[in-house]
N, CA, C and O of each residue as an XYZ file, in Angstrom:
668
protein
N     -15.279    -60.650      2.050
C     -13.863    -60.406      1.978
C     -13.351    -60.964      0.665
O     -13.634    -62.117      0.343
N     -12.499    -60.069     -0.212
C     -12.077    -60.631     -1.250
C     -11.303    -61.798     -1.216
O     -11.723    -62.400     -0.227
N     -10.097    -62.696     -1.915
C      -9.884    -63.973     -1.975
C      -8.415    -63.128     -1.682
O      -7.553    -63.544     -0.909
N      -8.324    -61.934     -2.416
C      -6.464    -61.376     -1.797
C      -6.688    -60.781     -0.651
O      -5.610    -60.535     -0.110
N      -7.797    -60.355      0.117
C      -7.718    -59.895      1.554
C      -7.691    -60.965      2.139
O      -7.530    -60.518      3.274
N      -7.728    -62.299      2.299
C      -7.930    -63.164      3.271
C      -6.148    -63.371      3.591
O      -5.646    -62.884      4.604
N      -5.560    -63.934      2.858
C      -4.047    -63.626      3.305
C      -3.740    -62.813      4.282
O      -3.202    -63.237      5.304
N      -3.961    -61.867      4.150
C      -3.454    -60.327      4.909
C      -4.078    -60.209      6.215
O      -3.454    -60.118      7.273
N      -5.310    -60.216      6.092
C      -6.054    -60.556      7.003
C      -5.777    -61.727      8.165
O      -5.842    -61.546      9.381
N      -5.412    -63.118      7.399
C      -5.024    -64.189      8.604
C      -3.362    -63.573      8.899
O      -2.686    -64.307      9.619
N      -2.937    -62.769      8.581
C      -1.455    -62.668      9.267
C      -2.271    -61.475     10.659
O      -1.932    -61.479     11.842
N      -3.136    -60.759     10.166
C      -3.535    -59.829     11.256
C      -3.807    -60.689     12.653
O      -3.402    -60.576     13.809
N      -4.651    -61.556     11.997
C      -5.851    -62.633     13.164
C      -4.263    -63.219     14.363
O      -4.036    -63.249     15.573
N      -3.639    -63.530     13.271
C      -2.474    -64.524     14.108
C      -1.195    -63.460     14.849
O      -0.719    -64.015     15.838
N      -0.828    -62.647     14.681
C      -0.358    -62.142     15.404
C      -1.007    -61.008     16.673
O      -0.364    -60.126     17.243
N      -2.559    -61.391     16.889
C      -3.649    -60.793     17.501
C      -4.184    -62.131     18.422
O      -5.258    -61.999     19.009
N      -3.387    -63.506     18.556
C      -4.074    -64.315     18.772
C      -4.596    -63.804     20.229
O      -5.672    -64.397     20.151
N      -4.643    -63.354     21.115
C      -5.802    -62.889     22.161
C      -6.611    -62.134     21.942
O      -7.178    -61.567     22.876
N      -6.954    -61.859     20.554
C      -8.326    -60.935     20.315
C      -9.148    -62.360     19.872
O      -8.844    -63.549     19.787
N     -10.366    -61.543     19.641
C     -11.113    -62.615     18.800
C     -11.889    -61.908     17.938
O     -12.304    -60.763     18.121
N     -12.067    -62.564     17.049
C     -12.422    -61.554     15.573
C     -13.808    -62.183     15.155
O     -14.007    -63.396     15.090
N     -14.948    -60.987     14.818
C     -16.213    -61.684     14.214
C     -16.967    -61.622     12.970
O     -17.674    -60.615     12.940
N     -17.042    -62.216     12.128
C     -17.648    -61.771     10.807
C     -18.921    -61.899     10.635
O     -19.425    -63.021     10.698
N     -19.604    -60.892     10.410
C     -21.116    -61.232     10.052
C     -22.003    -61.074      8.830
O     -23.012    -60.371      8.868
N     -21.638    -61.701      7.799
C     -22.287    -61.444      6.400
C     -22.521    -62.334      5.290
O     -21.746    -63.241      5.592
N     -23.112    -62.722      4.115
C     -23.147    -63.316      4.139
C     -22.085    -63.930      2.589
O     -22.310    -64.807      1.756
N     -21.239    -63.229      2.727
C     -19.892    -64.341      1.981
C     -18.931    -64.397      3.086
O     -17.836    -63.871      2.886
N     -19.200    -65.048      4.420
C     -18.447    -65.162      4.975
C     -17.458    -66.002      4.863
O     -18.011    -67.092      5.007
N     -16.102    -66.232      4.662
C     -15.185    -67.413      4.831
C     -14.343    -67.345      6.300
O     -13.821    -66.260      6.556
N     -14.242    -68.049      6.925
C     -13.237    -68.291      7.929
C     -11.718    -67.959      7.218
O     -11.056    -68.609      6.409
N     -11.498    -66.792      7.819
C     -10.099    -66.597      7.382
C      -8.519    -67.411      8.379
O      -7.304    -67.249      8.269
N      -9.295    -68.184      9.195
C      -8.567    -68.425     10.495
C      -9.070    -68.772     11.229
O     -10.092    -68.136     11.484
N      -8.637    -70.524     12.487
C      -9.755    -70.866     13.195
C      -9.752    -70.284     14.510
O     -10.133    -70.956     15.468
N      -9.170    -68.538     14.711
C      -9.827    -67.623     15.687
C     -10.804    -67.014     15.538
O     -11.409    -66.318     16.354
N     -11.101    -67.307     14.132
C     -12.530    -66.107     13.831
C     -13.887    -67.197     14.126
O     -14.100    -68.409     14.158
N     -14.500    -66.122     14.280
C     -15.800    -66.739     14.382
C     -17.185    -66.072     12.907
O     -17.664    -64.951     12.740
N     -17.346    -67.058     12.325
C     -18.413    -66.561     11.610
C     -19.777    -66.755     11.513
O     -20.186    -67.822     11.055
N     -20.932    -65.470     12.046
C     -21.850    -65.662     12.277
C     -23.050    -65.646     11.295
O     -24.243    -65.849     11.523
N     -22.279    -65.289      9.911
C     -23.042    -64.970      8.437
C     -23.860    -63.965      8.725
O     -23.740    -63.245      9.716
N     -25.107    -63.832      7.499
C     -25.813    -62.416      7.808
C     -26.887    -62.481      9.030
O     -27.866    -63.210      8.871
N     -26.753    -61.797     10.167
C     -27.258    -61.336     11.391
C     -29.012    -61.747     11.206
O     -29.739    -60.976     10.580
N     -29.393    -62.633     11.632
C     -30.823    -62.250     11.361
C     -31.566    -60.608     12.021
O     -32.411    -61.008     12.821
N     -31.587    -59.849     12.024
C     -31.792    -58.686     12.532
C     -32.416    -57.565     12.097
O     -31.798    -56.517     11.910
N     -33.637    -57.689     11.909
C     -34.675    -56.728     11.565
C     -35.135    -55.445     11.649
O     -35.599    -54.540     10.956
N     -34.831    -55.715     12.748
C     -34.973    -53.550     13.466
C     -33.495    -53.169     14.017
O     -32.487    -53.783     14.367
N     -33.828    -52.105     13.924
C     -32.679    -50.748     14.380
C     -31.926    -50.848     15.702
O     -30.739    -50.599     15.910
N     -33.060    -51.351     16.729
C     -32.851    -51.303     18.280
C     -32.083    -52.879     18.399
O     -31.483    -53.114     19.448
N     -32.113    -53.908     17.346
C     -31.581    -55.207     18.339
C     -30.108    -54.787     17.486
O     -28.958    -54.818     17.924
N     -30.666    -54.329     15.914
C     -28.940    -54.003     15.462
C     -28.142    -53.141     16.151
O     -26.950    -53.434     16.054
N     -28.403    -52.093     16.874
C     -27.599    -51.317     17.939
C     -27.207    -52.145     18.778
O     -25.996    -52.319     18.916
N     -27.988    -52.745     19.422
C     -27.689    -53.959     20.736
C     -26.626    -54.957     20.491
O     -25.847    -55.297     21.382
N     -26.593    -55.372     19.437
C     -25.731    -56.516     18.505
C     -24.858    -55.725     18.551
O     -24.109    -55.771     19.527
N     -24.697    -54.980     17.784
C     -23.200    -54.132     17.524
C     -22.671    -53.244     18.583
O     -21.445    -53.143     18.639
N     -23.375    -52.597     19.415
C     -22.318    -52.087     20.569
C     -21.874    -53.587     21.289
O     -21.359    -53.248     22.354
N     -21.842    -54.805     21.217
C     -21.125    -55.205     21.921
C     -19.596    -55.670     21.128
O     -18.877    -56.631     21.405
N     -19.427    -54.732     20.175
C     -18.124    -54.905     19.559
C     -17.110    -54.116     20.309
O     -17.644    -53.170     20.888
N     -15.720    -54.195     20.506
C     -14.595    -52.991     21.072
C     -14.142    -52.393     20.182
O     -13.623    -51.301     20.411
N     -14.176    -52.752     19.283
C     -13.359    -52.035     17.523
C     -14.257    -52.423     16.409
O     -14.774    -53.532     16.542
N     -14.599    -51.664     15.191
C     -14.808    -51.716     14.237
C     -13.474    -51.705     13.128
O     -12.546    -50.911     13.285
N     -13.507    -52.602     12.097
C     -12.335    -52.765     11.564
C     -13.059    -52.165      9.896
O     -14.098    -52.684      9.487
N     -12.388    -51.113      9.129
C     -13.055    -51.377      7.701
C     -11.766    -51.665      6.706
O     -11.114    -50.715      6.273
N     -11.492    -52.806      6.425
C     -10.095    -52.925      5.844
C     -10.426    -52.713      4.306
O      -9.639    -53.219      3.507
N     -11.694    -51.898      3.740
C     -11.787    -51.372      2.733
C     -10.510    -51.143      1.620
O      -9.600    -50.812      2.380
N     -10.084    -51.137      0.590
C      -9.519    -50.729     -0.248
C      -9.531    -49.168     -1.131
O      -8.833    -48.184     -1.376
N     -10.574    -49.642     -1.324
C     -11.700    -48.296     -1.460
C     -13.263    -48.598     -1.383
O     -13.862    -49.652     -1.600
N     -13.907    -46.890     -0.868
C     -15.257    -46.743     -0.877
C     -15.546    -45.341     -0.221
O     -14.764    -44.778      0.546
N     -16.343    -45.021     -0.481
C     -16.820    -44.049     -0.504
C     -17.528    -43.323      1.123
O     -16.933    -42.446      1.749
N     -18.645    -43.822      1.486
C     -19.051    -43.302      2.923
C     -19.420    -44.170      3.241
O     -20.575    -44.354      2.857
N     -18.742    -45.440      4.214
C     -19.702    -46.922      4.140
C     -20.712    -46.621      4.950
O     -20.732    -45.593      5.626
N     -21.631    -47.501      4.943
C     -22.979    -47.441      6.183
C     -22.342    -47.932      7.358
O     -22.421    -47.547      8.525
N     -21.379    -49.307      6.569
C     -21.504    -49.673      7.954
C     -20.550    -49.031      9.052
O     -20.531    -49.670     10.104
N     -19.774    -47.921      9.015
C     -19.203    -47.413      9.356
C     -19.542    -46.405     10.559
O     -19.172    -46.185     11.712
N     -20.589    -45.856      9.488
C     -21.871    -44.689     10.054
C     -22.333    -45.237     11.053
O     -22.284    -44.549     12.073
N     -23.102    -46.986     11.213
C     -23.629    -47.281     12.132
C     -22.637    -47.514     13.035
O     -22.745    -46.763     14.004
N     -21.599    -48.354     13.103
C     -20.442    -47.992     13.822
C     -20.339    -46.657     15.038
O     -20.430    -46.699     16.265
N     -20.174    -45.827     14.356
C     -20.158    -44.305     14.716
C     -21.421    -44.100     15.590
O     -21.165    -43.406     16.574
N     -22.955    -44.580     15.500
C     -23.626    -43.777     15.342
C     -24.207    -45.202     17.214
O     -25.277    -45.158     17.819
N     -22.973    -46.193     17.518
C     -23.477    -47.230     18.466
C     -22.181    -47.273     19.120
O     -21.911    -48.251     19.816
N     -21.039    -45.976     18.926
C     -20.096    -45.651     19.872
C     -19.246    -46.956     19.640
O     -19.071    -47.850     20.467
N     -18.869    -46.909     18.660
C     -17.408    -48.076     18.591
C     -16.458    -47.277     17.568
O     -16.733    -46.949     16.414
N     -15.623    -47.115     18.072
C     -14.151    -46.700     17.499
C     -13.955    -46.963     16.302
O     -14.779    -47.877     16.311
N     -13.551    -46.970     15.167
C     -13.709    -47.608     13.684
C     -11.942    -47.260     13.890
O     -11.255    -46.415     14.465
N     -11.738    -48.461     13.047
C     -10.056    -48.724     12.701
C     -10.257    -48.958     11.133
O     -10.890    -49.903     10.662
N      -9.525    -47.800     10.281
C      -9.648    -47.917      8.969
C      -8.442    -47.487      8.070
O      -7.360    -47.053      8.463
N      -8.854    -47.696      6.773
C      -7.304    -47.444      6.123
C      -8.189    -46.065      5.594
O      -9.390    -45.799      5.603
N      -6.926    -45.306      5.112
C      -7.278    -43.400      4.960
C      -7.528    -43.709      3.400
O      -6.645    -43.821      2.549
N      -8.956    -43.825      3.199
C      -9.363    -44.067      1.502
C     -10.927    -43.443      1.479
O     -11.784    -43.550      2.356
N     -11.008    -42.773      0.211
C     -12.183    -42.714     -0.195
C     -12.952    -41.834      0.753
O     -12.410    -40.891      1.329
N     -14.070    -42.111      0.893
C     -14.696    -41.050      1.725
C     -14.665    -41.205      3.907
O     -14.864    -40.360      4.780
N     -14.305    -42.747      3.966
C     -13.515    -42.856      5.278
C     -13.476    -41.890      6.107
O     -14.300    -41.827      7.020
N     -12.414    -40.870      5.922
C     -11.830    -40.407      6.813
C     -13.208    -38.877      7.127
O     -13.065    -38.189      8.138
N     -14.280    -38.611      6.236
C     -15.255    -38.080      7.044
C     -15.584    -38.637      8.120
O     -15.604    -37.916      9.118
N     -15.886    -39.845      8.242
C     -16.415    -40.960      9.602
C     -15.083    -40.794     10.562
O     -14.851    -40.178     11.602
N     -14.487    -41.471      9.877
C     -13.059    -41.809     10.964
C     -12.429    -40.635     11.349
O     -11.517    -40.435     10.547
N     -12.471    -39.826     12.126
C     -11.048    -38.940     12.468
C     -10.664    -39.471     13.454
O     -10.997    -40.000     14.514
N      -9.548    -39.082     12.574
C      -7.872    -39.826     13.246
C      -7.805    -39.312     14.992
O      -7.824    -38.159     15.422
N      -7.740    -40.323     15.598
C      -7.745    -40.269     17.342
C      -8.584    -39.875     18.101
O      -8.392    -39.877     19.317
N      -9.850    -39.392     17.469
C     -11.240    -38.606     17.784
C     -11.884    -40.306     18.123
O     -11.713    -41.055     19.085
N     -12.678    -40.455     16.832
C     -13.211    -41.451     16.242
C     -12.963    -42.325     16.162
O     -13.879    -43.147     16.125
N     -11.186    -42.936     16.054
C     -10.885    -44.262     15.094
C      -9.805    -43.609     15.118
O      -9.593    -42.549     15.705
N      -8.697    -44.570     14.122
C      -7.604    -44.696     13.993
C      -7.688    -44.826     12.243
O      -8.364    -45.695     11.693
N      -6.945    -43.887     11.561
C      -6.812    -44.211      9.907
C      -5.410    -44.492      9.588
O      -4.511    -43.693      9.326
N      -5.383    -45.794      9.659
C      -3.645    -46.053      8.941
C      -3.400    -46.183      7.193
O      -4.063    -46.999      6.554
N      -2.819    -45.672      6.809
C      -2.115    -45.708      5.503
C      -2.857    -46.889      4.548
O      -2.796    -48.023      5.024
N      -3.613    -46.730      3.133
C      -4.251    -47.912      2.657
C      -3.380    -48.608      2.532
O      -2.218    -48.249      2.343
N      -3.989    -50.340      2.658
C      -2.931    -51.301      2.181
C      -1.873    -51.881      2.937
O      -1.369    -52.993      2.781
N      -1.629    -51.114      3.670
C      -0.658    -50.929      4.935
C      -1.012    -51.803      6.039
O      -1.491    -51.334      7.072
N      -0.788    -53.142      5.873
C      -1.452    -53.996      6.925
C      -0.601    -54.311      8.046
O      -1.241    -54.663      9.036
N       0.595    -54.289      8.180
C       1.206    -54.477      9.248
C       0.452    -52.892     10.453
O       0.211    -52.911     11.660
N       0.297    -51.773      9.462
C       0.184    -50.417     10.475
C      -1.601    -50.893     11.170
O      -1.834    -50.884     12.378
N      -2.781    -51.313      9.977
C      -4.292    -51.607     10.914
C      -3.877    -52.514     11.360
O      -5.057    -52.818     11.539
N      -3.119    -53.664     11.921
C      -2.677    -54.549     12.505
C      -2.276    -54.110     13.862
O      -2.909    -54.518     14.836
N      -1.234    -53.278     13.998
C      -0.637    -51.948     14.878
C      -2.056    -51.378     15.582
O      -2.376    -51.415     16.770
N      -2.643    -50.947     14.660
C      -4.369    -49.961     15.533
C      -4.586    -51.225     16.079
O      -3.872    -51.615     17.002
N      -5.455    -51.895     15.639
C      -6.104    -52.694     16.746
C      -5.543    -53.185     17.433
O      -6.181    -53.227     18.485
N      -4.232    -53.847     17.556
C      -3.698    -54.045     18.989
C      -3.472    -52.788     19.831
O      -3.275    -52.766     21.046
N      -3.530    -51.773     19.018
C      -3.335    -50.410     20.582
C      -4.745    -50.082     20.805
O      -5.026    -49.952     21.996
N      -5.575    -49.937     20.089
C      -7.091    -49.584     20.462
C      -7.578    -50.469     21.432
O      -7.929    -50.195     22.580
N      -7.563    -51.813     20.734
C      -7.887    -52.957     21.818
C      -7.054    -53.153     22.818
O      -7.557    -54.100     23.423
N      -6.120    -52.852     23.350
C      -5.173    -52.551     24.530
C      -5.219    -51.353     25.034
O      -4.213    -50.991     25.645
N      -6.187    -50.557     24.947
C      -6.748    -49.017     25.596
C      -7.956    -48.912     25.614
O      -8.510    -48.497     24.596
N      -8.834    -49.301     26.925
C      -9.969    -49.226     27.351
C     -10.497    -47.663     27.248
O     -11.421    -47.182     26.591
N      -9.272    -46.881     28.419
C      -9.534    -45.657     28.152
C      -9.627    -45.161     27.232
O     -10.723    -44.639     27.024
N      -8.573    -45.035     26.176
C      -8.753    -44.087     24.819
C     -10.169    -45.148     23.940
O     -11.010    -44.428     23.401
N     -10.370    -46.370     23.829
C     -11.769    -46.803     23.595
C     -12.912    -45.547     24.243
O     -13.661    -44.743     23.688
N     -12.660    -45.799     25.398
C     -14.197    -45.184     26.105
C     -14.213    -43.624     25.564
O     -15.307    -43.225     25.164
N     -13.483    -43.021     25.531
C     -12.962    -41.562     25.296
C     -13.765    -41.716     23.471
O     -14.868    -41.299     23.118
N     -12.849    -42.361     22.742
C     -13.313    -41.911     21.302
C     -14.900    -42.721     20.879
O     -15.548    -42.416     19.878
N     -15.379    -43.953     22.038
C     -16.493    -43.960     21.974
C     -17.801    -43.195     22.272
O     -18.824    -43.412     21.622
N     -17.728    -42.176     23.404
C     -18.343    -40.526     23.437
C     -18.300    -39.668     22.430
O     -19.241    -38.988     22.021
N     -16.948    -39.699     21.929
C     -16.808    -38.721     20.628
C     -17.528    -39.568     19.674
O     -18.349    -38.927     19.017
N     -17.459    -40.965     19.371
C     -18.267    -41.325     18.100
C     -19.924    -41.058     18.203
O     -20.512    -40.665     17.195
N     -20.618    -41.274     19.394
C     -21.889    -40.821     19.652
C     -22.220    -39.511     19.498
O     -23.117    -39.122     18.749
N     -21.373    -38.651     20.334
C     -21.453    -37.057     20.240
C     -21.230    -36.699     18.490
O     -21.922    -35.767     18.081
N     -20.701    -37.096     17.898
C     -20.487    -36.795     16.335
C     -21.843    -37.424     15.601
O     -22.472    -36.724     14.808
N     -22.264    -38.793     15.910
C     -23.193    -39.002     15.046
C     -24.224    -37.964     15.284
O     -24.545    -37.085     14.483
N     -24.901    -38.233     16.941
C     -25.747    -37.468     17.086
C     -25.708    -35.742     16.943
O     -26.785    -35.149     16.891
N     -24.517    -35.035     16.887
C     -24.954    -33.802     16.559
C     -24.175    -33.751     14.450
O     -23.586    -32.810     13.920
N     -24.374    -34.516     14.103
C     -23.504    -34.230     12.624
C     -24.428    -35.369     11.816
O     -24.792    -35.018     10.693
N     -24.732    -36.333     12.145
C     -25.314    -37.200     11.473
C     -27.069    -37.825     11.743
O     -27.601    -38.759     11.142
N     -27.688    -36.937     12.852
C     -28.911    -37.488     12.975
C     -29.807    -37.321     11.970
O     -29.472    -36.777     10.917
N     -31.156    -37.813     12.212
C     -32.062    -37.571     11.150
C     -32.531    -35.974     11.191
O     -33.180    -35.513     10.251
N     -32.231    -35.314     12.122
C     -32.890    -33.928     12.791
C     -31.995    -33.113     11.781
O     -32.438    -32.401     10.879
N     -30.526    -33.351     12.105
C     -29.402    -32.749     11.455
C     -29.607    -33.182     10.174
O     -29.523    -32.057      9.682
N     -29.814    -33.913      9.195
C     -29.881    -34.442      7.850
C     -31.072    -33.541      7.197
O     -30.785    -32.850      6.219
N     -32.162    -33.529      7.617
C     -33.251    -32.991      7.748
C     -33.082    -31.458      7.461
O     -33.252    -30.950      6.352
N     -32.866    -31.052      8.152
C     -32.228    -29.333      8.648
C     -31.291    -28.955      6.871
O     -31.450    -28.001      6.110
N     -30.446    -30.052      6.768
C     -29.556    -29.812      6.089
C     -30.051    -29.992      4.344
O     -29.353    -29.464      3.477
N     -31.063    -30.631      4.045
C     -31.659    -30.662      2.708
C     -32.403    -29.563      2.839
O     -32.318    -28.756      1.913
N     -33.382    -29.206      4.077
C     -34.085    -27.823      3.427
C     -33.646    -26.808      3.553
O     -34.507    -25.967      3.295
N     -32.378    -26.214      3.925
C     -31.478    -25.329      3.406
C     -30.706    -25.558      2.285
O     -30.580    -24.553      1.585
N     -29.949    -26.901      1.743
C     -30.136    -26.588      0.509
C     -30.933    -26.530     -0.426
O     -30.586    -26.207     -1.563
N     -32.050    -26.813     -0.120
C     -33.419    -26.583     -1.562
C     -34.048    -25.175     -1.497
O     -34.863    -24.721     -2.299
N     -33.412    -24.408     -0.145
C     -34.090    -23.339     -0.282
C     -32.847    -22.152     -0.760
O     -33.092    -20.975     -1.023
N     -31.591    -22.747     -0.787
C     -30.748    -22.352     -1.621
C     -30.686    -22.322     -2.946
O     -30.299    -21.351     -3.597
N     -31.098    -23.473     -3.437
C     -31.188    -24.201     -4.494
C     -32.679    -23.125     -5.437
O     -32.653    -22.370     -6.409
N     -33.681    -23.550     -4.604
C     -34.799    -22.124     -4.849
C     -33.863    -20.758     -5.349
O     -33.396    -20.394     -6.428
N     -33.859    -20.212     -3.934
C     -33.183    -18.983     -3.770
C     -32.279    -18.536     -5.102
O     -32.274    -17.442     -5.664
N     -31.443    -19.850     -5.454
C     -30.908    -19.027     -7.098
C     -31.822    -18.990     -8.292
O     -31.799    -18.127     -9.170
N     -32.590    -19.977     -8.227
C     -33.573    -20.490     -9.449
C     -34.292    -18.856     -9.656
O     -34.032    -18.186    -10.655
N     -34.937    -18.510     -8.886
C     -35.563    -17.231     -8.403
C     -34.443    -16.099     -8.952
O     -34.571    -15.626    -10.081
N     -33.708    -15.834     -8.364
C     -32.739    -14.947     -9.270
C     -32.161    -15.119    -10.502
O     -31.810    -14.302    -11.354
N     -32.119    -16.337    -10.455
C     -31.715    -16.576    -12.371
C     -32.708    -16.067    -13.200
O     -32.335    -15.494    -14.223
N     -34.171    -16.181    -12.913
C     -35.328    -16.411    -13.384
C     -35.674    -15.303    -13.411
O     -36.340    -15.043    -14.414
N     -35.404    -13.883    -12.227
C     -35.808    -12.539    -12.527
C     -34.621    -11.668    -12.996
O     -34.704    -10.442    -12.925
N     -33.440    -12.326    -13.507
C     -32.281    -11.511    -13.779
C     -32.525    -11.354    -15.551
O     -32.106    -10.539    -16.373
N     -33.464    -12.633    -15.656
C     -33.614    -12.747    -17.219
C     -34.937    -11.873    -17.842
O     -35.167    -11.879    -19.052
């Protein structure tokens, strides 16, 4: 977390004081003594990191900017809701009320707003946690990824070949 997100961030923690918030990485700082910081996860394989992380209720990416995070994907891909600001490549992962919740970048009073309504809706949790599984697995598996490079290389062929006999 940068040194100007921690501000913003402890006004989130404190007006959330019945959540509890977890950080796991390794520039962790305690932004607040509700958080808990567990630094980087010792966690080696795929199956205990799924296990670890579905026991989250919300994924938070208070990103500024970035592009397609991973950790987002895995998020998505272990059925937790992602709460994010609408930047960068985000909002492929996140759709708005499907997936997650995308509030306005920067806008911290509004991801402040999501996670107290996400985390105060089991149901709409359980609901956009099906949709985050159903999306990884038919949009993001290795089967689907797979599928999707050798149609474009055989696209990619396919013109080379006509460029090549047009000349």
């Amino acid at each position: 977390m940068s040194p100007e997100a921690a501000p913003k961030v402890s006004v989130i923690i404190r007006s959330l004081f019945w959540a509890r918030f977890v950080w796991a990485n390794d520039k962790c700082k305690r932004p607040h003594p509700l958080c808990a910081c567990l630094g980087r996860p010792p966690v080696r394989d795929d199956l205990t990191l799924s296990l670890v992380s579905s026991t989250a209720d919300v994924f938070v990416v208070p990103s500024l900017e970035d592009n397609l995070p991973l950790t987002a994907l895995e998020a998505l891909a272990c059925g937790i809701p992602t709460i994010a600001f609408s930047v960068g490549g985000i909002p492929d992962i996140v759709r708005e009320g499907q997936t997650g919740i995308l509030t306005p970048t920067g806008d911290v009073g509004e991801l402040r707003r999501a996670i107290a309504e996400l985390l105060q809706s089991p149901e709409r949790r359980a609901t956009m946690a099906q949709e985050c599984r159903r999306v990884a697995v038919q949009e993001y598996s290795l089967d689907v990824q797979a599928r999707r490079y050798v149609t474009l290389y055989e696209e990619l062929v396919g013109r080379a070949v006509q460029t090549a006999q047009a000349r």
